[in-house]
C-alpha positions in Angstrom: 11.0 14.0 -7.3 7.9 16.0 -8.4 4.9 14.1 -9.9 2.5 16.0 -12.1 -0.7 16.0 -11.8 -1.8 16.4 -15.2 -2.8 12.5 -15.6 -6.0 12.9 -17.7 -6.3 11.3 -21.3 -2.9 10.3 -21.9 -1.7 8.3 -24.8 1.2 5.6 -25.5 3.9 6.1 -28.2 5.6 2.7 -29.3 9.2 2.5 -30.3 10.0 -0.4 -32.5 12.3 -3.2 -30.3 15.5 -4.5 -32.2 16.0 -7.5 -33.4 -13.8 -20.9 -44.5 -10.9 -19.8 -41.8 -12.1 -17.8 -39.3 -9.0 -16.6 -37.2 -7.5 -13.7 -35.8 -9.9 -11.0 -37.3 -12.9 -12.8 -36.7 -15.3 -10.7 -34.8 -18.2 -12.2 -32.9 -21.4 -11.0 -31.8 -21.2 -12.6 -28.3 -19.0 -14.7 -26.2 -19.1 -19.0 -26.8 -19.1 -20.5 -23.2 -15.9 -21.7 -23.3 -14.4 -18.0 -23.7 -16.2 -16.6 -20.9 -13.6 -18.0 -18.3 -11.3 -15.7 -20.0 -11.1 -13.0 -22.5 -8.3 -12.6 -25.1 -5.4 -12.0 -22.5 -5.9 -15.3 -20.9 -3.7 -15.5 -18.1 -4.1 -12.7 -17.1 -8.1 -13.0 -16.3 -6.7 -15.9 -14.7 -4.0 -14.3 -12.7 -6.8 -11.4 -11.6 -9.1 -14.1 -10.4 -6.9 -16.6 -9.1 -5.0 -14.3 -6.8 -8.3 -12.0 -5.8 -6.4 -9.1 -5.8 -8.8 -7.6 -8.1 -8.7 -3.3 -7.1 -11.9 -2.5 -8.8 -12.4 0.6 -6.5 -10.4 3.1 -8.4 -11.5 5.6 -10.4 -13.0 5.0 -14.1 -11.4 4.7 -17.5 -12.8 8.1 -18.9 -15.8 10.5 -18.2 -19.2 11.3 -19.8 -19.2 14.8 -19.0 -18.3 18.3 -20.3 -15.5 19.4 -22.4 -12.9 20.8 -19.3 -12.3 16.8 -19.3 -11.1 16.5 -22.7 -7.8 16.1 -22.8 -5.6 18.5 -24.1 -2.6 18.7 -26.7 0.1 18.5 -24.0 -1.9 15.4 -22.1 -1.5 13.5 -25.1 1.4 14.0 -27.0 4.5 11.6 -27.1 7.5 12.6 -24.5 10.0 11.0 -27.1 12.1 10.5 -24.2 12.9 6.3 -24.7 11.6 4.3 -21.9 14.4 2.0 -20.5 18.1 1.3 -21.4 18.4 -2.3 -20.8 16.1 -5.7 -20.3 15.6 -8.5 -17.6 14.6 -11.7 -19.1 13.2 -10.4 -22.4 11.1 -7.8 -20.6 12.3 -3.6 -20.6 13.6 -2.4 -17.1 15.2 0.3 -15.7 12.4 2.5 -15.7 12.1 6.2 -14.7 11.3 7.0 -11.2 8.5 9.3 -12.1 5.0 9.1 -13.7 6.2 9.1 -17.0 8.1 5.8 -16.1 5.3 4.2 -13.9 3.1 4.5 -17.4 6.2 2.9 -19.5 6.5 0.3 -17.0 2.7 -0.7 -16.4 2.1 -1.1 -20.2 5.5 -2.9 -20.6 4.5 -5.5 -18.0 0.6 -5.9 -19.2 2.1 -7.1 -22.9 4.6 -9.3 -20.6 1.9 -11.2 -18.3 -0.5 -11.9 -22.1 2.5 -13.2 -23.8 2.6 -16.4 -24.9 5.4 -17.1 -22.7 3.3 -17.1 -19.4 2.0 -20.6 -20.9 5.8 -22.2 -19.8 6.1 -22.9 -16.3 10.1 -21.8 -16.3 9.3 -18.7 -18.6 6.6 -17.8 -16.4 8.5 -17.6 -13.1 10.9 -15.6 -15.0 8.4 -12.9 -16.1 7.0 -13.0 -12.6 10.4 -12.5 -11.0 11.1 -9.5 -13.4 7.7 -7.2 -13.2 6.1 -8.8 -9.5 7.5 -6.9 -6.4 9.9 -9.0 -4.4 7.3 -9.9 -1.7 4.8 -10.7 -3.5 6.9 -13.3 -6.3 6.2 -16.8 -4.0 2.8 -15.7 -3.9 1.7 -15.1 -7.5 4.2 -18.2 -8.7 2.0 -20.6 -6.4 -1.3 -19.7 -7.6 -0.6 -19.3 -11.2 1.1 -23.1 -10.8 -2.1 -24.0 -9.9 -4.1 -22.0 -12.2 -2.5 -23.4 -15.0 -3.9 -27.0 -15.0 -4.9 -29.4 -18.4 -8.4 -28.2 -18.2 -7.3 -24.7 -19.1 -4.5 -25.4 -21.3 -7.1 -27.6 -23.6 -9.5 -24.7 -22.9 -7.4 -22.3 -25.0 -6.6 -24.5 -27.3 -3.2 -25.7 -26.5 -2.4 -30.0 -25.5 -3.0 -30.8 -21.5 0.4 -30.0 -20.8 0.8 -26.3 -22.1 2.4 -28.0 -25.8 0.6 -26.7 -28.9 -0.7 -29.3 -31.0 1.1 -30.2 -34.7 0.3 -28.3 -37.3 -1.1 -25.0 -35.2 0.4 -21.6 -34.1 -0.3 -20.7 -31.1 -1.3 -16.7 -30.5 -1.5 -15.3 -26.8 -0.4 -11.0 -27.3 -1.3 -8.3 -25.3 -1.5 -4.4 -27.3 -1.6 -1.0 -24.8 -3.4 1.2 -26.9 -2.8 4.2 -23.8 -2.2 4.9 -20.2 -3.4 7.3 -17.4 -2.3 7.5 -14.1 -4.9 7.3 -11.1 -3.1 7.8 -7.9 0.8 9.0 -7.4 3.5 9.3 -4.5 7.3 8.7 -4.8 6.9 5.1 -3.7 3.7 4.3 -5.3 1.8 4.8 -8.7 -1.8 3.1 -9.8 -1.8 2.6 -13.5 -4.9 2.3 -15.8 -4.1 0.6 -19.2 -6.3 0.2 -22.2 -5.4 -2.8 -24.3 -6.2 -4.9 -26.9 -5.7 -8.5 -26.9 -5.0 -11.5 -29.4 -5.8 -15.3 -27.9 -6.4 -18.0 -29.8 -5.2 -21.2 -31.6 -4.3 -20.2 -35.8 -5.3 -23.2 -38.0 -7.4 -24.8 -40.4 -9.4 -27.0 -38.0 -9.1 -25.2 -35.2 -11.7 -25.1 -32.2 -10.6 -21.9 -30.6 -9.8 -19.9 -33.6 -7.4 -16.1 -32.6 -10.0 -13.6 -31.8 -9.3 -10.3 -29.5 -11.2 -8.3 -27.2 -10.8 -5.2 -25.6 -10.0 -4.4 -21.6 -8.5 -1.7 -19.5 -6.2 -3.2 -16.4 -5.5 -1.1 -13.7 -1.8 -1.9 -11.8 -0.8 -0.6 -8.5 3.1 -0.5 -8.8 5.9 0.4 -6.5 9.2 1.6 -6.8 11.7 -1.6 -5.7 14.8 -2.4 -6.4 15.4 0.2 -8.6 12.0 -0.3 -11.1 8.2 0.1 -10.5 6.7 -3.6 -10.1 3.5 -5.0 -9.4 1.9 -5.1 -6.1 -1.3 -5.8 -7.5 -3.4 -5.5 -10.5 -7.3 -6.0 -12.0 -9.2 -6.0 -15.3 -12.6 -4.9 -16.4 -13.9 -5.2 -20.2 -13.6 -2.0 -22.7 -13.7 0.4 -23.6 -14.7 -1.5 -27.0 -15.0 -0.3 -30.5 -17.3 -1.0 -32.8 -15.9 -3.9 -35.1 -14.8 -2.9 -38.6 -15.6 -4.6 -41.8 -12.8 -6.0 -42.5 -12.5 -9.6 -44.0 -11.0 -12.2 -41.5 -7.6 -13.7 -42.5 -7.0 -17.2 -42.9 -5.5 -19.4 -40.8 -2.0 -19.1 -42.8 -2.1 -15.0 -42.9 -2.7 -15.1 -39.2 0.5 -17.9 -38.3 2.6 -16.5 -40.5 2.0 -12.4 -38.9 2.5 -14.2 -35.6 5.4 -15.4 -36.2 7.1 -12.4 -39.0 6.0 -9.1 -36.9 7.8 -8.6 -33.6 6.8 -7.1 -30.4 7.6 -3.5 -29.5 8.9 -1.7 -26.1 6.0 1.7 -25.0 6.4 4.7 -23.2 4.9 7.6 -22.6 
């Protein structure tokens, strides 16, 4: 297999998958202290600093300097070559066994571990069992167990033991908005994605109202079993834009987009 090494400013194309309120536009000017434990993705800030396997050594998200590290026409544009053929528990698999796959992968598994779904003990295990490299499964399942007590659960939101309270929708999504690859071998790929996140409880009374936030994670993934999966990962804030003007919806615009627009599978 021969990896490229044209890894500079590339972008994500999604493919659609089958089948006074102030939430989920509400910008901020700073952080409340509750929300400083964890930024729209939730768990995983969590996972990141529960686990310590934060990798903060790589290289950047971008540069400052002249134009030869713009990226070009052919850095950026879509592949239109479909990432996967098939799922394992709800999350794409099957990915290539080149960079191109690696990218598809990475961002597949970031919208994965800042789904809602990583707030339900058995779901959770299932996700880790799908994207977390064989070795490493026992590992992350124990420290997320205990990462996820009734302090945080009311933290975000949600009742002491993960349930969301009556009357409330309960938003925890993870966005890519593009992918670069760092470092490459046949075995191995690091992964820098650039996300945007939704967390945040949708309803009229609500103490923790959906915001999102911005943050690049960078995964270092290798090729098991037939898939890239994680080995480890870690998150830094940005690269931010600067908020719009738009008009925050109301708590029943932001429950009801929740829960009418689906999720989509990326690749390169």
């Amino acid at each position: 297999m021969s990896l490229g090494d044209d890894r500079e400013g590339q972008t994500r194309t999604r493919l659609p998958d089958a089948g006074g309120d102030v939430y989920g536009g509400a910008r901020r000017g700073g952080r409340s202290s509750s929300r400083s434990m964890i930024t729209v993705v939730g768990v995983v800030v969590l996972l990141i600093a529960a686990i310590a396997f934060a990798n903060r050594g790589g290289s950047g998200s971008g540069s400052a300097s002249g134009g030869e590290d713009k990226p070009n026409a052919s850095s950026t544009a879509a592949t239109g070559t479909r990432p996967v053929k098939s799922k394992s528990a709800g999350i794409p698999s099957g990915h290539a066994h080149d960079e191109q796959g690696a990218q598809s992968a990475a961002a597949n598994y970031a919208i994965a571990l800042g789904s809602a779904d990583m707030f339900d003990k058995a779901k959770r295990d299932d996700i880790l069992r799908t994207i977390i490299t064989p070795s490493r499964v026992s590992e992350f399942e124990a420290t997320l167990d205990q990462a996820y007590t009734p302090a945080f659960y009311k933290n975000v939101g949600l009742n002491e033991d993960g349930s969301t309270p009556t009357g409330y929708t309960f938003v925890s999504r993870t966005s890519p908005i593009g992918t670069k690859v760092v470092a490459a071998s046949t075995t191995s790929s690091t992964v820098e994605v650039w996300c945007s996140g939704l967390l945040g409880l949708a309803g009229e009374k609500s103490t923790s109202p959906v915001s999102n936030s911005w943050f690049t994670i960078t995964m270092q993934l290798e090729w098991a079993g037939g898939d890239w999966k994680i080995v480890t990962h870690s998150q830094k804030d940005g690269p931010t834009p600067v908020p719009g003007d738009e008009r925050a919806s109301s708590a029943d615009e932001m429950a009801k987009a929740v829960q009418e627009f689906g999720g989509f599978t990326y690749a390169r």
